[in-house]
N, C-alpha and C positions, 0 to 999 in steps of 0.2 A: 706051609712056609714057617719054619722057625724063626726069621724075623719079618717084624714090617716097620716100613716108616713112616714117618708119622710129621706132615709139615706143622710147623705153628706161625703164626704172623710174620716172623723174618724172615722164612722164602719169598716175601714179594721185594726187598731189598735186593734178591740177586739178581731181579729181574732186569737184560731179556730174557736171560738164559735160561730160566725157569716158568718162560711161558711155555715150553715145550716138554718140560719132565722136571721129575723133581728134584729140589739138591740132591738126593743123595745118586744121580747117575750125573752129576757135578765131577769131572777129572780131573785129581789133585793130586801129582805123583805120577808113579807106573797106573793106577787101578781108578777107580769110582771109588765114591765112599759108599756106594752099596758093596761093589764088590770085596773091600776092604773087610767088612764088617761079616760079608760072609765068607770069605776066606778064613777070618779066624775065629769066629762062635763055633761051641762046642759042644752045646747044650743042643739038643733036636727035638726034646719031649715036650718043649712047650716055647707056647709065641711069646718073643721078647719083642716090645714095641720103642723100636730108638728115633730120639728126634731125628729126621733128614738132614740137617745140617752138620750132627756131629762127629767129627775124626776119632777113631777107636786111638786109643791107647794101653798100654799094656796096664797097667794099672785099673784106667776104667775097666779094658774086661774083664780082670779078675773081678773086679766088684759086680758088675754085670750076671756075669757065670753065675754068683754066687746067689743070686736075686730069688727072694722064695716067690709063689704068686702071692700077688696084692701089695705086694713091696716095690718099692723105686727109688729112682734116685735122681735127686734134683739141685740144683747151681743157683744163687741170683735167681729164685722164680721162674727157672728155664727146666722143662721137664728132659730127662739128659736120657734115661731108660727107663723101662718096666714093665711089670707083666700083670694085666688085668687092663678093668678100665681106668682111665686116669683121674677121674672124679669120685675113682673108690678104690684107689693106691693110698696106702701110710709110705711116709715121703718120707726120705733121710736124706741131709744134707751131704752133700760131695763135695769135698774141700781139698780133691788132688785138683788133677789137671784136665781141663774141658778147653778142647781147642775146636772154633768152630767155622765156618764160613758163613759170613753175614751179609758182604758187599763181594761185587767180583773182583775187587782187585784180591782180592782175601787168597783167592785161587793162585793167580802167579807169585802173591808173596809168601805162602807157604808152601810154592810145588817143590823147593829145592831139597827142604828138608824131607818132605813126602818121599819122596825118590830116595832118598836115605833109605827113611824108616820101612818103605815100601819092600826093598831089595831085602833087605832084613827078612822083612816076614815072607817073601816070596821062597828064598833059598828053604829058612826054616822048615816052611810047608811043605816040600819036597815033590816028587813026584814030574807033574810036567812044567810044574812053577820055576825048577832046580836048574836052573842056566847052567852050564858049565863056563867057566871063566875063559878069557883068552888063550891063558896059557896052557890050558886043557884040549884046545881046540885040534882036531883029528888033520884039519889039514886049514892051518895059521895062514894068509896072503904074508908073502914075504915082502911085498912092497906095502905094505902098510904099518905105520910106525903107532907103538902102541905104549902107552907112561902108565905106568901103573897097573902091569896087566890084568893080578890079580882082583881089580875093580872094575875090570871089563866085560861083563855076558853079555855071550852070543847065543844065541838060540842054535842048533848047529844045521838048521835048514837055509840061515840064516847067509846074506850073499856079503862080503866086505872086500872092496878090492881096491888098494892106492888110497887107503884114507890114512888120516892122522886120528887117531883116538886118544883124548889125555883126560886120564883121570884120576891126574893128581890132586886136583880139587873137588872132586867125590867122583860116584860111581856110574858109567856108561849102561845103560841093559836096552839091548835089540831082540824086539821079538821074533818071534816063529815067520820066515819065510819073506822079514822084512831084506833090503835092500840098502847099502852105502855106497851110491857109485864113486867112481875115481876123482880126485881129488878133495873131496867131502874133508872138510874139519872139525872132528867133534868133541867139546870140554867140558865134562862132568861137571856136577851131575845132570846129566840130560837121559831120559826116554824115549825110546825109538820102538812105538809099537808095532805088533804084526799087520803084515801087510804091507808094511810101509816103502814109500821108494824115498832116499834122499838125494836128489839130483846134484849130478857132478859139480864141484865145485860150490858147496853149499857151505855155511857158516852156521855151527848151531852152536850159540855159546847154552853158560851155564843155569841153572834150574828151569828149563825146556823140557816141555812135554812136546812130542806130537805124539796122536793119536793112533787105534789102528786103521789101516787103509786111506792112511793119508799118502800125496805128495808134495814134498816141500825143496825150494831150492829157494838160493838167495841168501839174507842172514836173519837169524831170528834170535834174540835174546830174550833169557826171562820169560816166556811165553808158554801159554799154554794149547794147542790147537785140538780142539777136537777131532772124532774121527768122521772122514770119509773129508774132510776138509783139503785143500787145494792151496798148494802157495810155490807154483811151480817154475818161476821164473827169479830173476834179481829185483831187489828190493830188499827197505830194510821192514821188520815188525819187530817191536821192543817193546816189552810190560803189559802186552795183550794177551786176551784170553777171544778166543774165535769158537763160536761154535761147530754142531755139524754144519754138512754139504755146503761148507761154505767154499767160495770161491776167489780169490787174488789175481785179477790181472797183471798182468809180465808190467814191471816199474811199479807197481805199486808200492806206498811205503807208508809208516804212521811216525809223525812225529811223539818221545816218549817225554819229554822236557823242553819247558817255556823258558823263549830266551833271555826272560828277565830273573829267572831259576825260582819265581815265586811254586808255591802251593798248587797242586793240580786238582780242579774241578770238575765231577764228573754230573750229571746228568740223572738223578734218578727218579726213573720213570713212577714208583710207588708214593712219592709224594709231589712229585711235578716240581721239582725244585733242582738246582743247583747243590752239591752236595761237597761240603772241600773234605776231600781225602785226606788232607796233611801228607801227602808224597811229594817229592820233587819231582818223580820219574812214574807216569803214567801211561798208557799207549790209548788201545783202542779197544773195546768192547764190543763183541757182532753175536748178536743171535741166529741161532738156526737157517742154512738155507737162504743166507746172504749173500751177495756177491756184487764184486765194481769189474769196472773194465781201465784199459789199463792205462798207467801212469797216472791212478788216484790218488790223494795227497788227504791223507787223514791228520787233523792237530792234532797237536796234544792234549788226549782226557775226553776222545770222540767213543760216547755210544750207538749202536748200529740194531733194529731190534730185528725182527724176524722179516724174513722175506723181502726185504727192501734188495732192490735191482740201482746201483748206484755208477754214476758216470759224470765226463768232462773233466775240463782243468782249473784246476785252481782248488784251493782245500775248501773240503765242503762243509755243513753247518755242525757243529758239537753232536746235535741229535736227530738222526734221523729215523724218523718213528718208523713202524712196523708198516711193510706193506708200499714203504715208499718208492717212487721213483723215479729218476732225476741226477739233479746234483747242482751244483754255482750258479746252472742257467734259469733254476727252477724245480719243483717238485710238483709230481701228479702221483694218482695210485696206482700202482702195479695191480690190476683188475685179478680178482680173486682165479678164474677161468685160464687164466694168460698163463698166472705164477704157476699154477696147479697142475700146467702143461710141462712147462719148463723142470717142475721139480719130478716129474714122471718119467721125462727122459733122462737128466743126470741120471736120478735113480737107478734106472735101464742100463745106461753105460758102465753099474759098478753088478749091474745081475739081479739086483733087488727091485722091488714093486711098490709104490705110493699105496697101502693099505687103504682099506674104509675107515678103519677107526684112525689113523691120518691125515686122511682129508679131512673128515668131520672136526677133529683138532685145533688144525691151521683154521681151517674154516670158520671156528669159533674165535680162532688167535684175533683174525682178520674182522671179524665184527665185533672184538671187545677192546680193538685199536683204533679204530673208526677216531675217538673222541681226540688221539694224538696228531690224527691229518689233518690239521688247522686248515689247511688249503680247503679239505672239501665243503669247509662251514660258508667261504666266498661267494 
């Protein structure tokens, strides 16, 4: 591998999301910032070692590219790249631009521009990356209304039929073999990865990711969804970032803003504190493999960690640790055997298989969350 990444102390900041893998298969934009960084390194003869959390930029990799071994390049005491080990790198100061993700909200308030910068280098790269734009397209839906066409890629396996596409305020890109059924409204810049179904009559405003082999209907703003993620019904989701296989009952919705418009607080799990974001507009935060049932009601600045199985009416607590199960009436544990069943068949239902190294994973997620189920101390 010509690169590897390399976490330092502030991937436990983005945790949930990062009990399961590490920032850098974090989705911010069209891509990963794994996959970002290997789409555009050029260099193959020797391993560059980049922090996990860092967004390439064209500048950084020029500086990068140019990295002799034992050389690096470092920010505010934040090692950014390099090649060798890091305790026997000569260090130079990097005094462009280092953009990074530290907290989750970091994710949806930088996917808009991501999805910019991403399309960019996607065309650039050429090959199977090269969308052909709308107005390229071999056989255009004539009932679909499209602003900006040239901001438009289709993938050309790519299904769109009776949508409104506007990307007058940035650029639309639908992957390979994804799906926009009839009525769908979609306003740049948003991602629509492969796989994807958008159910009829769906509202995806602007800097929206979903994932590949996602389905989403309803309205989603500002959002980021990972893939194999589910949100297939109406409801709203706003200024959230959803892990995998996760799941959305039909009404679910997350409030993104407190009705006194104060500051939004979120929950982090890395110091057991309250953490004020200084956003107005916050939604909800769900690791891995999570799911509610329907007409769930998440407040504003609710984190969700891994495997929690969540239900009932009425909004449920800010944090619901990993593994929970429950919701307003009460919380128990979603028994490791139970969960392990349930994420075997989703998995099944998309063709793929709960691995060993997997289970062993979650397995360890589940005994080194133990300390956040207050309940089981009773």
């Amino acid at each position: 591998m010509a690169l590897t990444f390399v976490d330092d102390l502030g991937a436990r900041g983005l945790l949930p999301l990062t009990y399961t893998h590490g920032p850098q298969e974090c989705r911010v934009g069209i891509l990963t910032l794994s996959q970002k960084w290997n789409l555009l390194w050029r260099r193959q003869e020797a391993t560059l070692s980049v922090n996990s959390r860092l967004l390439p930029n064209d500048a950084l990799l020029l500086a990068a590219q140019s990295l002799s071994q034992g050389k690096g390049l470092r920010q505010g005491g934040q090692n950014l790249a390099w090649h060798g080990q890091a305790d026997r790198v000569e260090w130079t100061n990097w005094d462009g631009e280092a953009e990074w993700i530290t907290y989750p909200e970091d994710i949806f308030l930088k996917n808009g521009s991501q999805i910019q910068r991403d399309v960019r280098w996607l065309l650039e790269a050429g090959g199977e990356w090269a969308l052909p734009a709308w107005s390229q397209r071999v056989d255009p839906d004539p009932h679909t209304a499209v602003y900006r066409p040239e901001q438009v890629y289709v993938h050309p396996s790519a299904i769109v039929r009776a949508a409104v596409l506007d990307a007058s305020d940035g650029p639309i890109w639908i992957g390979e073999s994804a799906e926009i059924m009839a009525g769908s409204m979609i306003k740049g810049p948003v991602a629509i990865g492969e796989h994807c179904s958008i159910k009829m009559g769906a509202k995806i405003y602007g800097d929206s990711t979903v994932g590949p082999y996602c389905k989403v209907g309803g309205e989603v703003s500002n959002s980021v969804i990972h893939s194999y993620s589910n949100k297939g019904h109406d409801g709203f989701m706003g200024n959230s970032v959803i892990g995998r296989w996760c799941n959305w009952g039909a009404d679910t919705n997350n409030s993104n803003l407190k009705n006194n418009y104060e500051q939004v607080k979120l929950w982090d799990i890395a110091t057991g504190t309250f953490r004020n974001t200084g956003l107005t507009f916050c939604g909800l935060i769900m690791g891995d493999h999570s799911k509610c049932g329907i007409n769930t009601m998440f407040n504003t600045g609710t984190v969700v960690g891994v495997g929690a199985n969540i239900f009932g009416g009425g909004f449920v607590r800010q944090f619901i640790p990993s593994f929970g199960w429950g919701g307003t009436q009460g919380m128990e544990t979603f028994r490791f055997d139970k969960f392990a069943q349930t994420a075997e068949k989703v998995m099944q239902r998309r063709g793929l298989a709960l691995s060993d190294e997997e289970r062993e994973l979650l397995q360890r997620i589940y005994e080194a969350t133990a300390v956040h189920r207050t309940w089981e101390k009773k």
